[in-house]
MIBAMI-722248 format. One record per residue (C-alpha): y, z, x; residue in three letters. Coordinates in steps of 0.02 Angstrom, whole numbers, plus 50000, padded with zeros to 5 digits. Layout:
BEGIN
YZXALA ...
***
This chain:
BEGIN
528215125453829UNK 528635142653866UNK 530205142353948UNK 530855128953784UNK 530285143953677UNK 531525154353803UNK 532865141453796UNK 532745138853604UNK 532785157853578UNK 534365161553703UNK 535225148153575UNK 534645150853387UNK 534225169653418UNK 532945174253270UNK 533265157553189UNK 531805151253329UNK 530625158353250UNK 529375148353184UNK 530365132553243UNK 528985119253328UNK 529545118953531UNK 528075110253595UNK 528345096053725UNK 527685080353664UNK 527395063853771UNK 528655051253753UNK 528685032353824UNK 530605036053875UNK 530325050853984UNK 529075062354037UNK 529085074153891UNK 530195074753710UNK 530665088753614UNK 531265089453437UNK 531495107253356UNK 533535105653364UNK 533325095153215UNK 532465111053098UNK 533975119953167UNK 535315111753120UNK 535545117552937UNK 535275136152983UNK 536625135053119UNK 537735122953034UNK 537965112253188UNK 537345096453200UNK 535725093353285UNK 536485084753454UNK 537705096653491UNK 536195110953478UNK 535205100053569UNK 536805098253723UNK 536555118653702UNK 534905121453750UNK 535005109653879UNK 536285121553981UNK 535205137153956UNK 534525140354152UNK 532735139054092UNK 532685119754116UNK 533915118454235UNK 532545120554411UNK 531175109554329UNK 532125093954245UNK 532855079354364UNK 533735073254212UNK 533955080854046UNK 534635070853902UNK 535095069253708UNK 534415054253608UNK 534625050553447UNK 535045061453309UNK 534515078353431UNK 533085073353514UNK 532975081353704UNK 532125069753831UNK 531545078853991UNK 531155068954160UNK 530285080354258UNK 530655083254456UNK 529465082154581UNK 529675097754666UNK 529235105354499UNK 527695093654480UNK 527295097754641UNK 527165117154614UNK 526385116654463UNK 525035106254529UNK 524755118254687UNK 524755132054564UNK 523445121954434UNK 522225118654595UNK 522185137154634UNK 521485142054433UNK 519515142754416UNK 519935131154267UNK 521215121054347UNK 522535125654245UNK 521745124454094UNK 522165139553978UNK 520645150953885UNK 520545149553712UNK 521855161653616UNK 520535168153529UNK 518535167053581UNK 517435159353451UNK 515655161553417UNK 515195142253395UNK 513675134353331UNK 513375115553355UNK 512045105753288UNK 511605090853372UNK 510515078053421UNK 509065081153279UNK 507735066553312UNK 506215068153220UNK 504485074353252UNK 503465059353288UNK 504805046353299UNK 505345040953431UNK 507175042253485UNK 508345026253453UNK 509935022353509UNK 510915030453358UNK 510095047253435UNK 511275043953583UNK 512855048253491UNK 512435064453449UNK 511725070253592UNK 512975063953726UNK 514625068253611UNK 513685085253568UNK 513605090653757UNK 515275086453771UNK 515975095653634UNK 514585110153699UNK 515285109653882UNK 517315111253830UNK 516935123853717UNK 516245134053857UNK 517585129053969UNK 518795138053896UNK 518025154653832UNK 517115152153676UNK 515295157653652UNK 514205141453594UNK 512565142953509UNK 511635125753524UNK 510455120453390UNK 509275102853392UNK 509065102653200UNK 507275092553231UNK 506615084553084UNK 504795094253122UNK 504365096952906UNK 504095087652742UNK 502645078152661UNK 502465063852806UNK 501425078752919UNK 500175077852802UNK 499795060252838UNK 500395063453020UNK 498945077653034UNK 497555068752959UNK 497965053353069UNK 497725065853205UNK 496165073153156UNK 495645054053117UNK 495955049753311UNK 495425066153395UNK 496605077753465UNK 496155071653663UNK 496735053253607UNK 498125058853494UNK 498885069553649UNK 498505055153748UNK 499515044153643UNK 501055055953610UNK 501225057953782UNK 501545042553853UNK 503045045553709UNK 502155028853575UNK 502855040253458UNK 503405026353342UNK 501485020053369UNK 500625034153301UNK 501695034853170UNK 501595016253114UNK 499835020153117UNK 499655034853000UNK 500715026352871UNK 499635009352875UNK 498135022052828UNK 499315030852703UNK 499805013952641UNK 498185005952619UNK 496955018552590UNK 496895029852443UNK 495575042652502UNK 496875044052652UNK 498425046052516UNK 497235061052440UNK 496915069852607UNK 498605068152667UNK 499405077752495UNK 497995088552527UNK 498795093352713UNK 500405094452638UNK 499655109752524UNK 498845117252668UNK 500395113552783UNK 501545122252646UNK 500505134252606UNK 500305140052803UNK 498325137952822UNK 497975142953003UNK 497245125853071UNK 498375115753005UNK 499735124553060UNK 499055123753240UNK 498775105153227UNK 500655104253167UNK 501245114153336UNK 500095102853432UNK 501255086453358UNK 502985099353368UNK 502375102053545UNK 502045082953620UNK 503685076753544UNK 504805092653608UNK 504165088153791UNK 504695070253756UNK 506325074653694UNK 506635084153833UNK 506065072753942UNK 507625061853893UNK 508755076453897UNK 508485078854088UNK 508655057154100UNK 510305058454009UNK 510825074854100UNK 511285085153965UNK 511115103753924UNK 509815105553758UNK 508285114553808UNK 506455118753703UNK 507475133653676UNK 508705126153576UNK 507735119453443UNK 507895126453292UNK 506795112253158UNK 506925111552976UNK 505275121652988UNK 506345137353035UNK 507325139952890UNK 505815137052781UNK 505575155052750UNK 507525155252671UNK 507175141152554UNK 506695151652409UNK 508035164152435UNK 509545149752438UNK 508895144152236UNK 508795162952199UNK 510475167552270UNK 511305150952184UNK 510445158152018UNK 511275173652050UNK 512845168752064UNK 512855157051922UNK 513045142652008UNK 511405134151983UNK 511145124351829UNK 509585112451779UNK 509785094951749UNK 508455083351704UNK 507165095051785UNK 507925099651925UNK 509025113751991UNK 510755107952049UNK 512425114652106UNK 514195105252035UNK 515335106952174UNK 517015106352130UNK 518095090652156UNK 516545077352181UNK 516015064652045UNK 515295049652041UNK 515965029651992UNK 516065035851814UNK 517035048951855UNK 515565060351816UNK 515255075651899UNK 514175074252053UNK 512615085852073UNK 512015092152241UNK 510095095152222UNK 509435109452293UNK 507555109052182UNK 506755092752123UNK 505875089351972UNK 504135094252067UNK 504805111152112UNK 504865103652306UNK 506545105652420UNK 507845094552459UNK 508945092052624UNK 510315100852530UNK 509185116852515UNK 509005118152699UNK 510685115152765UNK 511315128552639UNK 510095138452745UNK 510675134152899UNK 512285139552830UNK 511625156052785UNK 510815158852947UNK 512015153653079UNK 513385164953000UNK 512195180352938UNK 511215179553086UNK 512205171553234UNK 513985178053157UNK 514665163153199UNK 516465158153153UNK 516355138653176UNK 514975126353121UNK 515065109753203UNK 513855096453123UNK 513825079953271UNK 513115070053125UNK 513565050153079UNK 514855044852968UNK 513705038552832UNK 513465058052797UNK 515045063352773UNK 515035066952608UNK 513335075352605UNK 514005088252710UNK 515525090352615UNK 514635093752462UNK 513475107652577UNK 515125116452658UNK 515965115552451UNK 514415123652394UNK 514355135952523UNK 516225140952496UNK 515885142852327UNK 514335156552328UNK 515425163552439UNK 514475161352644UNK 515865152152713UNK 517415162552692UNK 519025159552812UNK 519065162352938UNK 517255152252950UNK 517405136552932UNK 516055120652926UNK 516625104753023UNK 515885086753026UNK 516215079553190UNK 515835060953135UNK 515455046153238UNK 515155029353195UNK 513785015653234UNK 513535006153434UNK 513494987553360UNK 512654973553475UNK 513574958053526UNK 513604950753357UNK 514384964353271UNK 512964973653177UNK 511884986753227UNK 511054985953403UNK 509184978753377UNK 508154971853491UNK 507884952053495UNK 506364956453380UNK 507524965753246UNK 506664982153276UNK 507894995253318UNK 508264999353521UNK 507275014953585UNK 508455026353666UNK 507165026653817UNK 506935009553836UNK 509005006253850UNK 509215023554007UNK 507705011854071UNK 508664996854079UNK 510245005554133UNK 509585011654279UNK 508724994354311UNK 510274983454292UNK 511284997254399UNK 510004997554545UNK 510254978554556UNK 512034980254585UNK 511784993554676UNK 510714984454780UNK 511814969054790UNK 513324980554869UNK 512354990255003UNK 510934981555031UNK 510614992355188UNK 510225008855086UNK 508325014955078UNK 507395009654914UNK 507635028654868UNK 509395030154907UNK 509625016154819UNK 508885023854656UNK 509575038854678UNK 511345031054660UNK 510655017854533UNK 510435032554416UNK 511915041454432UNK 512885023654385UNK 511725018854233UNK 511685035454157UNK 513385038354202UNK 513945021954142UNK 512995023353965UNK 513695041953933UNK 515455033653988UNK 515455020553861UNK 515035029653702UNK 516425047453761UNK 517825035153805UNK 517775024453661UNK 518495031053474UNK 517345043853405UNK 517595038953214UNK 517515020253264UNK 515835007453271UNK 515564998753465UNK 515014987653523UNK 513714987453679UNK 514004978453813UNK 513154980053971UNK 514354970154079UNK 515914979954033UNK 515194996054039UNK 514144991554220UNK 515804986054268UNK 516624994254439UNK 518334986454358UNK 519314995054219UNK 519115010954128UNK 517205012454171UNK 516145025054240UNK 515595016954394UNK 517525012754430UNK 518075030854426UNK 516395034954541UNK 516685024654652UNK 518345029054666UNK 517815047754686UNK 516585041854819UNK 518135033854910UNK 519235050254893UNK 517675058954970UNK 517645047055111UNK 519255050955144UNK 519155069255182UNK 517485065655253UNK 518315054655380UNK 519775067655412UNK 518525080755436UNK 519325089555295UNK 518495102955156UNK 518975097555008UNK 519265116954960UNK 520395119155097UNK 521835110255008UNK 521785118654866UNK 523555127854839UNK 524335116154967UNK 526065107854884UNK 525935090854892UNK 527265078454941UNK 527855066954796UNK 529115054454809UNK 528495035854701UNK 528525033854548UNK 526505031554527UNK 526255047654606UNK 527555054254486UNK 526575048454342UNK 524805051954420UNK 525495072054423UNK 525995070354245UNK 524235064554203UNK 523495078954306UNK 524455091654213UNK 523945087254065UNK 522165090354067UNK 522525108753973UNK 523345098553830UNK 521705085953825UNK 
***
C-alpha cells in the first residue's frame, strides 16, 4: 500500500492526495488497484494510459512478476515470490506477526455476555461471550486499551421473590442448591410460590422495598444469591476458555446509584417530557407503524426504572468514569433498535459526542436442525453447560476411536481441547449477523473448515519439527523457498492476516 501511495504520487503529484490507493483482492490476480480512475479528469488523460504510468514508476517494479491494465484503468498486480518470500521472513520476525498497531490507541469498553442472576446460562449466552472475547482479544492485539464489562442482570422486582424463596429454604440448602448451578430450579421454584400464593406475592413486594431501599439483611442475602451465581458463571468461563473474570462484572445493581441523576439530567436539558404518567425521551428520527413518534421510557407510571434508564447510565459511566472513546454492546439482533434509541438519546443530552461513539455488534440466533431455535427434545431451551458437557463427551469418543492407545486422561485432555475448540469454532467462523444452525457432526468434523481440522493439522506441523528435531522459533526470519502455485497462494493468505 505504501509504495502505490509512492507510485501514485511520483505520477499525479498533489493531485494524489486524497485519491483511495489501497490494494484490494481480486479473483484475476493477487491484488487490484483502482485510483487511476478518480484521476483521470484532473489530469485529462484517460484512466489506462495513467494506469500504463504508474506501472513504470520503480516502486512496483522488484515486487510484481506481472503488472497489467484491465479494463477501463484498473491495475492488476501478480505478486513474485521472492517478494512473498521476504515479506513473510520479515512478518515472522514482528511480535505481532506483521500485524500493524492501531493508528491511534482507543480506550474500549465492551459489554458482553450479561446472563442473569439466578438463571442459568442457555445457549444464546454463548454468542456473546465467545464473539465478545474475540472482539476483546484483537482489540488488545493491536494496541488499544479494553475495559471488559459482564452487564449481569443481578436487580429488579424478581429478588424479592428470589430472597424470600431463600429465606423459605434456609440459606445452607439454598447454597447447596445454587451450587451444583440448578439455577433455573430455584428459580422455577420461587415463582410457583409467587404464582400461587398471595401471602408469598405480599412478602416478596415487601423485599423489593427493603431491597430498594438498601436494608442491611436483605442486601446481604442479595450478595449471598450475586455470589453463588458469579462462581457459576465463572465456572463456564474457565470451560469455554475465555478471559471475563468476578472482576469484570459490573450488574445493573452498579449503576443504581446514577438512576436518579439520568431523569434529573434529562429534565435539565429539556429533553424529558411526561406521557401518560410516565417520563419519556423522543429521540429523533424513530416512530412507530403510525408514523407516530416513538418514546424511550426512562420512568414508569409507578415512579420505578426501566432498562432504558440504566443503559443511559452505563453510558454516563463508561465515558465520565472510564473515558472511554468506543462502546461496543455484543448484544442480539432482536435489540437493535433498543440500543439505537439509547446511543440517539445519549447524543442528544449531549454524553456521546464524536469522537465517542456507541456500537451494536449484533449477532443472530444458533437454530437446531429444523430451523428454529435450539431446544431440547423437551422444548425447554439448551443450557449452555449441558451442550460444553456434551461437546467434550462426543469429542472424547472420537478421540478415543483414533488413538485408542492414549491414557483415559490424555484422552480427556485432548477431548476438551476439540469440543470446546470445536463449539467456539462454529459460532466465530460462521456470519455474525446471520442465524445457524447447530450441528454436531459438521462442527466435530476433522474435514472442512472446522476446528478439529485446523488442530489437527497444527498437531501434524508440530510433528514435523518434532521429528526434525527442530525449534519452531529457530525458523523464524528464515526466507522460505516458494516455487507452486499453492504455496504462492498459501503466502498471500499469510500476509493478509494485518488486513483481517
Amino acid at each position: 500500500a505504501q509504495r502505490m501511495e509512492i507510485a501514485f504520487a511520483k505520477v499525479a503529484g498533489e493531485r494524489a492526495f486524497g485519491i483511495d490507493t489501497a490494494v484490494r483482492q481480486s479473483d484475476r490476480a493477487d491484488a487490484q488497484i483502482n485510483g487511476s480512475l478518480a484521476l483521470a479528469k484532473a489530469m485529462g488523460s484517460t484512466p489506462r494510459e495513467i494506469a500504463e504510468k504508474i506501472l513504470e514508476v520503480d516502486e512496483l517494479k522488484d515486487i510484481c512478476s506481472s503488472a497489467a491494465v484491465a479494463g477501463p484503468g484498473f491495475i492488476n498486480l501478480t505478486f513474485s515470490n521472492e517478494f512473498l518470500a521476504r515479506e513473510l521472513a520479515i512478518a515472522s520476525t514482528s511480535d505481532k506477526l506483521g500485524v500493524a498497531s492501531a493508528p491511534t490507541s482507543r480506550r474500549v469498553v465492551i459489554d458482553y455476555s450479561a446472563p442473569n442472576v439466578a438463571k442459568e446460562m442457555h445457549v444464546g449466552h454463548l454468542r456473546s461471550t465467545v464473539i465478545g472475547d474475540a472482539l476483546v482479544r484483537m482489540l488488545m492485539y493491536v494496541g488499544n486499551t479494553v475495559v471488559r464489562e459482564n452487564h449481569v442482570g443481578d436487580w429488579g422486582t424478581p429478588f424479592g421473590m428470589l430472597i424470600e424463596h431463600l429465606v423459605d429454604s434456609g440459606e445452607v440448602n439454598a447454597a447447596k442448591e445454587l451450587s451444583i448451578g440448578d439455577l433455573d430450579s430455584f428459580y422455577r421454584s420461587a415463582r410457583k410460590k409467587f404464582d400461587e400464593s398471595e401471602e408469598f406475592q405480599n412478602r416478596a413486594r415487601t423485599r423489593v422495598v427493603a431491597l430498594q431501599g438498601g436494608d442491611a439483611e436483605t442486601l446481604r442475602l442479595w450478595k449471598l444469591l450475586v455470589a453463588e451465581s458469579t462462581r457459576y458463571f465463572q465456572a463456564i468461563y474457565e470451560t469455554l476458555g475465555v478471559l471475563l473474570q468476578d472482576s469484570d462484572v459490573m450488574g445493573e445493581s452498579a449503576y443504581n446509584s446514577l438512576l436518579p441523576q439520568v431523569v434529573q439530567r434529562l429534565s435539565d436539558l429539556g429533553l424529558l417530557t411526561n406521557s401518560d404518567g410516565a417520563d419519556v425521551v423522543f429521540p429523533e428520527g424513530f416512530t412507530n407503524r403510525e408514523n407516530q413518534p416513538l418514546p424511550l421510557i426512562i420512568r414508569k407510571t409507578d415512579g420505578g426504572y426501566n432498562y432504558a434508564t440504566s443503559d443511559l447510565a452505563c453510558v454516563i459511566d463508561r465515558v465520565e468514569r472510564l473515558d472511554a472513546s468506543l462502546l461496543l454492546y455484543v448484544v442480539g439482533a432482536p435489540q437493535a433498535q433498543h440500543l439505537q434509541m439509547v446511543s440517539a438519546v445519549a447524543k442528544q443530552a449531549g454524553w456521546l459526542q464524536t469522537p465517542r461513539e456507541m456500537v451494536h455488534v449484533a449477532f443472530g440466533n444458533v437454530l437446531g436442525a429444523d430451523r428454529k431455535m435450539l431446544k431440547t427434545r423437551s422444548g425447554d431451551t439448551i443450557k449452555l453447560d449441558a451442550l460444553l458437557t456434551e461437546a467434550v463427551e462426543r469429542a472424547a469418543a472420537a478421540v478415543a476411536e483414533k488413538n485408542p492407545e492414549l491414557s483415559a486422561d490424555k484422552q480427556l485432555e485432548i477431548a476438551r481441547i476439540v469440543g470446546i475448540g470445536a463449539v467456539k469454532y462454529a459460532d466465530l467462523s460462521t456470519d455474525r449477523i446471520k442465524d445457524y444452525t447447530f450441528d454436531w457432526d459438521r462442527m466435530l468434523s476433522f474435514d472442512g473448515n472446522t476446528s478439529p481440522y485446523l488442530q489437527y493439522a497444527h498437531a501434524r506441523i508440530c510433528s514435523i519439527f518434532r521429528r526434525a528435531n527442530v525449534e519452531r522459533a529457530s525458523v523464524r526470519g528464515v526466507t522460505p523457498i516458494i516455487e507452486h502455485a499453492a504455496e504462492h497462494e498459501l503466502a498471500m493468505r499469510v500476509l493478509q492476516f494485518d488486513s483481517a
